[in-house]
C-alpha positions in Angstrom: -29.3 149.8 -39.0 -27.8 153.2 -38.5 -23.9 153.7 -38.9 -23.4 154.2 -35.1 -25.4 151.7 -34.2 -23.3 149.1 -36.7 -20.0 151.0 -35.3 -21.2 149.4 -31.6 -22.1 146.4 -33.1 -18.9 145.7 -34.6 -16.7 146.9 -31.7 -19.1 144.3 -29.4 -17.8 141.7 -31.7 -14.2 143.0 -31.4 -14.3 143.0 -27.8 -15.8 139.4 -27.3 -13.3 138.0 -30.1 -10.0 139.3 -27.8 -11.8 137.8 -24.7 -12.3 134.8 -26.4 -8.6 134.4 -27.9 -7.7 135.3 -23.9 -10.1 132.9 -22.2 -8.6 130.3 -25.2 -4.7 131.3 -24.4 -4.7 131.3 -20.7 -7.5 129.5 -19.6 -8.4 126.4 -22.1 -7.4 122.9 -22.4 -7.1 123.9 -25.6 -3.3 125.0 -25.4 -2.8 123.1 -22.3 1.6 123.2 -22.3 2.6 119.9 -23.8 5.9 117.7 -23.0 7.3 114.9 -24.7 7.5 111.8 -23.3 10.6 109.8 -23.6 9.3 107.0 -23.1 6.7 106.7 -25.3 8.4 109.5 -27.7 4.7 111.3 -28.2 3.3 114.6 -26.9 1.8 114.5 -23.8 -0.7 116.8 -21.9 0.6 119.0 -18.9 -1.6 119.1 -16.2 -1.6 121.8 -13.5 -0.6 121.1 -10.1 -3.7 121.3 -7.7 -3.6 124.4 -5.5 -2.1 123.3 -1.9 -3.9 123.5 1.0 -2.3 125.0 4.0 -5.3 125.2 6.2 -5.5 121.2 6.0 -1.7 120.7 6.0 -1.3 122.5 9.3 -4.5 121.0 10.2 -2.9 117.3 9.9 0.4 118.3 11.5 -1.5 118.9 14.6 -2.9 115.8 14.4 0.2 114.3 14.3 2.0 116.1 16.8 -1.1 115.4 19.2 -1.7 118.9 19.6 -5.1 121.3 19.8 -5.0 124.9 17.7 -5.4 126.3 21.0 -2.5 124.3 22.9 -0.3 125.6 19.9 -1.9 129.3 20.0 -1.3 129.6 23.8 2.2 128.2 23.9 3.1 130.8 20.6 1.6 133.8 22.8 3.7 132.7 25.7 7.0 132.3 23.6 7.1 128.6 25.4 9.7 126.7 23.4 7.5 123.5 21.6 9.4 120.8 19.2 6.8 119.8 17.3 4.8 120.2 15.2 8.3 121.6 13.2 8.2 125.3 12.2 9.5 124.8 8.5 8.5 125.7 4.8 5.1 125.0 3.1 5.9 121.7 0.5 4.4 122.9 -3.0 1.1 121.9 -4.6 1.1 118.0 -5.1 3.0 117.0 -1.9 2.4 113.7 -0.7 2.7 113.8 3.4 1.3 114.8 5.5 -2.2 114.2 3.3 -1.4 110.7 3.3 0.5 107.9 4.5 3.4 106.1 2.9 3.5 102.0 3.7 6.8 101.1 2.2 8.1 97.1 1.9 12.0 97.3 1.8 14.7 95.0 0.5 16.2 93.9 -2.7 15.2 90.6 -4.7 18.6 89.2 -5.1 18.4 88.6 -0.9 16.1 87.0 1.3 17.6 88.3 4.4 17.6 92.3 3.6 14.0 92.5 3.4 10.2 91.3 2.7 10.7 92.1 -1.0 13.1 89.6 -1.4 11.6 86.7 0.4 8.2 86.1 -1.4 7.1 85.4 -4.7 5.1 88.4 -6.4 1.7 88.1 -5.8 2.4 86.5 -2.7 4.1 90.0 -1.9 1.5 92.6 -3.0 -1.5 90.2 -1.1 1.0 90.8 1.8 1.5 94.4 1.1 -2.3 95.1 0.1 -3.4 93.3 3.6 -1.1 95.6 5.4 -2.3 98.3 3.6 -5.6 97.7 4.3 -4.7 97.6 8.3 -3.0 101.1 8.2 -6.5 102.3 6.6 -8.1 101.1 9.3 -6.1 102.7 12.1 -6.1 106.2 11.2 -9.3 106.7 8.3 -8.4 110.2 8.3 -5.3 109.6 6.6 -5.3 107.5 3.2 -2.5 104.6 3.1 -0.2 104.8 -0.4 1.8 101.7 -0.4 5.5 101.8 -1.6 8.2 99.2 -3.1 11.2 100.7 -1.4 14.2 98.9 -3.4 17.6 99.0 -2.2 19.6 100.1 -5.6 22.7 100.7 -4.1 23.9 97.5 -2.0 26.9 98.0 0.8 29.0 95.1 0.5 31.2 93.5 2.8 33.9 93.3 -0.2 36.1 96.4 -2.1 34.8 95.6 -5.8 36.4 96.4 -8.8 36.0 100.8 -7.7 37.1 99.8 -4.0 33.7 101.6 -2.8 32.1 97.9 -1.2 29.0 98.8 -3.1 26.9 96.6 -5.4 24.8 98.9 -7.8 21.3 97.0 -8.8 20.6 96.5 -13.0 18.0 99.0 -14.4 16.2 95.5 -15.1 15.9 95.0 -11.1 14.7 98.8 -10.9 12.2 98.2 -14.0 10.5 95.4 -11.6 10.4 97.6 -8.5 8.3 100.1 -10.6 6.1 97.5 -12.3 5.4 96.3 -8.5 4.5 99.7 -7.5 2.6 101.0 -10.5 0.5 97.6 -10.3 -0.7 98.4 -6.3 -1.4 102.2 -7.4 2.2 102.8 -4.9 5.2 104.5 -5.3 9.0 103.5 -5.4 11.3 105.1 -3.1 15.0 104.1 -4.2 17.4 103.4 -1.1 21.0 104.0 -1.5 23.7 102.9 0.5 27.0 104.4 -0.1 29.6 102.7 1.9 32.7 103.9 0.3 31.8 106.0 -2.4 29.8 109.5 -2.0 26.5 110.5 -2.7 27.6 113.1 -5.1 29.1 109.7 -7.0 26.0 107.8 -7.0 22.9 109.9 -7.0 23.5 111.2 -10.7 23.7 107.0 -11.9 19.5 107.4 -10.5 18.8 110.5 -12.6 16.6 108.3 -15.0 14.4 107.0 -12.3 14.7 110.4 -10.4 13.3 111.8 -13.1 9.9 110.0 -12.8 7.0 111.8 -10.3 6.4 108.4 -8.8 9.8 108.2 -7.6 11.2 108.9 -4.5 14.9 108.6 -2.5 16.6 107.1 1.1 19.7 107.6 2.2 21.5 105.3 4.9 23.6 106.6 7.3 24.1 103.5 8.7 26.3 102.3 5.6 28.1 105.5 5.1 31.5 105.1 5.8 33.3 108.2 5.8 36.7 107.2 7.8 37.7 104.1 5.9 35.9 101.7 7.9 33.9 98.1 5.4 30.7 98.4 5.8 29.1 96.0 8.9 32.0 96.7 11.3 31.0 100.4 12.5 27.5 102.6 12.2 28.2 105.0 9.6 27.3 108.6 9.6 25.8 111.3 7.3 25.9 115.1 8.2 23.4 118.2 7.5 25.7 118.8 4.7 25.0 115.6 3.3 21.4 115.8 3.4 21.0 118.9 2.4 23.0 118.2 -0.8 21.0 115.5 -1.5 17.3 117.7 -1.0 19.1 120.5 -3.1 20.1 117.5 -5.8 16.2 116.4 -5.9 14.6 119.4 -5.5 17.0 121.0 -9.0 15.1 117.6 -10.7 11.7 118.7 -9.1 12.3 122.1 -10.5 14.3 121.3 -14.1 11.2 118.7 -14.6 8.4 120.3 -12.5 7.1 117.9 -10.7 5.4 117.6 -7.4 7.3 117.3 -4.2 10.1 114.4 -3.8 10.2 112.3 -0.3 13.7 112.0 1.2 14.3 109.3 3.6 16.9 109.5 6.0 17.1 106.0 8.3 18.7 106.8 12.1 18.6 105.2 15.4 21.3 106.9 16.9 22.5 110.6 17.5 26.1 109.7 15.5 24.0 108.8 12.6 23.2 112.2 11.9 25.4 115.3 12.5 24.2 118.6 13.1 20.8 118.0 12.8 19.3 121.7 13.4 20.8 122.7 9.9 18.8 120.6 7.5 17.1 122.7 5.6 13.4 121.3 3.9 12.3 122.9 1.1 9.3 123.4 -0.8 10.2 120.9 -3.5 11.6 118.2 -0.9 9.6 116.6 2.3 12.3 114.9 4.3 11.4 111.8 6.5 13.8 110.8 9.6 12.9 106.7 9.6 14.1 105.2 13.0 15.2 102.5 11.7 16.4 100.4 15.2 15.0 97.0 15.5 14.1 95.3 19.3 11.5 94.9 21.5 8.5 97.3 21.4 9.9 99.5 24.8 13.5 99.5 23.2 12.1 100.8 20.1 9.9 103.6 21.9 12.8 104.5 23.7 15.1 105.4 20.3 12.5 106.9 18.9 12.1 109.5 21.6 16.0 109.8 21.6 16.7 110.3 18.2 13.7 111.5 16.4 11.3 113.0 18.8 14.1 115.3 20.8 15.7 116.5 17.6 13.0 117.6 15.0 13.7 117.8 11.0 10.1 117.9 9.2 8.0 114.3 9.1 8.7 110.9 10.9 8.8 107.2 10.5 9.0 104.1 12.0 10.6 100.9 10.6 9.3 97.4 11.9 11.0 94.4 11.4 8.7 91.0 10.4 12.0 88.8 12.3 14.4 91.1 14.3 11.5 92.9 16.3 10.1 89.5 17.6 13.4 88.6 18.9 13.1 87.9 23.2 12.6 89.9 25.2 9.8 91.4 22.5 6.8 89.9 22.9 5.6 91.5 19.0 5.3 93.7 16.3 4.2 97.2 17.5 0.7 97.5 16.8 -0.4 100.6 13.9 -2.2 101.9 17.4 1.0 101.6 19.4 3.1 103.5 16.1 0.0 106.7 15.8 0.3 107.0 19.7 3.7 108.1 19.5 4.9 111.8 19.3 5.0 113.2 16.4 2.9 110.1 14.9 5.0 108.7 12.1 3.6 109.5 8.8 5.7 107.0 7.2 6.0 103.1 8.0 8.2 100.6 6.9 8.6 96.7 7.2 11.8 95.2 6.7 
């Protein structure tokens, strides 16, 4: 071999050796980033986000608002004013709605009258939940179901308590079984809080723990909070944008400090008081915020709120919570059917029994 033809060998070798130590640096498993878990106090594996999909996301908004790519195109051209589907930011990579469809169970285990968690025994519960589940698959195949144990953490109580806020805050241990019930149905846990008397600047940091954890989500309930010295029970409460917004920046700094994928916030309303100011919450890419009408009554009384307070004053996503006892109550004559929910406008991408 002659010199110059060794010289080209050897700078061949150079050249794929510094490809391969790129390909190995940027590109491998091999030096994937790695974390360490607190809870199992071991190195972990980071792995990527996949990349999000706008085409499909606007896709599915359509869908929900009932609207064809050319009804949308024509009424842009025209400048005609449209409410939904909302104009707002893209969600990052990971982002649960509007890909699928959250089926949240609500209540607290201490109480049989705040909710369906609280009123069965456990695998009685997640048969019931998995059932339901199953029927929300069926209506809308296009859009896969992901059940959720939606605890209420932070209780509004009808007494001052030692802080004077007439809150009761749940035990991590009740918390722990909300997330064993979700992790064993392949769901998630969305954490409601109820502030009464106290703040959510007070409360939310007590969640950080569970905040922390990609599986876990956050509500907020206007309905109990009491911002002009009124218990909770004897007036409807009230949140503001400002509230709300605080509370998206508060999850989406944990999203970011943590990098996870999107957080849901839900915000429960069935009347205009509830929420102040509406046209100045702000989404963001790390936070998809829900309004939940939350109103129980008969099936045309709950149509009706839901094109007053959440159709007529657009945030991002919508939901619809039914209620196994208070819905049935005369002159209802039942539930509203999953066919009744999709066909209204926007179609709620979120659904919760009480």
């Amino acid at each position: 071999m002659s010199k110059k033809i060794k010289k080209t060998h050897w700078i061949s070798v150079g050249v794929f050796i510094v490809v391969a130590i790129v390909y190995a640096i940027f590109f491998s498993n091999l030096f994937a980033t790695e974390y360490r878990s607190e809870a199992a106090d071991k190195p972990e594996r980071f792995i990527p986000l996949p990349a999000f999909n706008r085409v499909d996301y606007d896709v599915r908004l359509l869908a929900l608002a009932h609207m064809s790519s050319s009804t949308l195109a024509a009424l842009t051209a025209s400048s005609t004013p449209y409410l939904w589907p909302v104009k707002t930011v893209y969600p990052n990579a990971g982002a649960i709605l509007p890909f699928s469809r959250v089926l949240a169970y609500y209540g607290n285990f201490y109480s049989k009258g705040m909710g369906v968690l609280g009123e069965y025994p456990t695998d009685q519960l997640l048969a019931k939940l998995s059932s339901t589940t199953a029927i929300w698959n069926a209506a809308d195949p296009t859009t896969p179901v992901i059940p959720a144990i939606q605890y209420i953490a932070v209780v509004a109580q009808g007494s001052a308590g030692k802080e004077g806020k007439y809150i009761l805050r749940m035990p991590d241990d009740q918390i722990d079984h909300a997330l064993d019930l979700a992790n064993r149905v392949h769901g998630i846990v969305i954490l409601d809080v109820q502030v009464a008397k106290s703040t959510l600047q007070h409360e939310l940091p007590m969640l950080d723990k569970y905040l922390k954890m990609p599986q876990v989500h956050l509500a907020i309930d206007p309905e109990f909070s009491m911002k002009y010295g009124d218990a909770p029970g004897h007036v409807i409460g009230t949140f503001d944008a400002t509230d709300i917004n605080y509370t998206a920046n508060y999850l989406a700094n944990i999203v970011r400090d943590n990098k996870l994928p999107p957080k849901i916030l839900v915000v429960h309303r069935f009347t205009e008081e509830m929420v102040t100011n509406y046209k100045n919450i702000q989404p963001l890419p790390e936070v998809q915020i829900v309004m939940d009408m939350d109103g129980w009554g008969s099936q045309a009384k709950k149509i009706g709120t839901y094109s007053r307070v959440i159709y007529s004053e657009p945030v991002q996503f919508t939901g619809v919570k039914l209620f196994y006892k208070n819905d049935l109550k005369p002159p209802s004559t039942g539930l509203l059917t999953p066919t009744e929910v999709l066909n209204l406008t926007p179609s709620p991408i979120y659904i919760q029994y009480q």
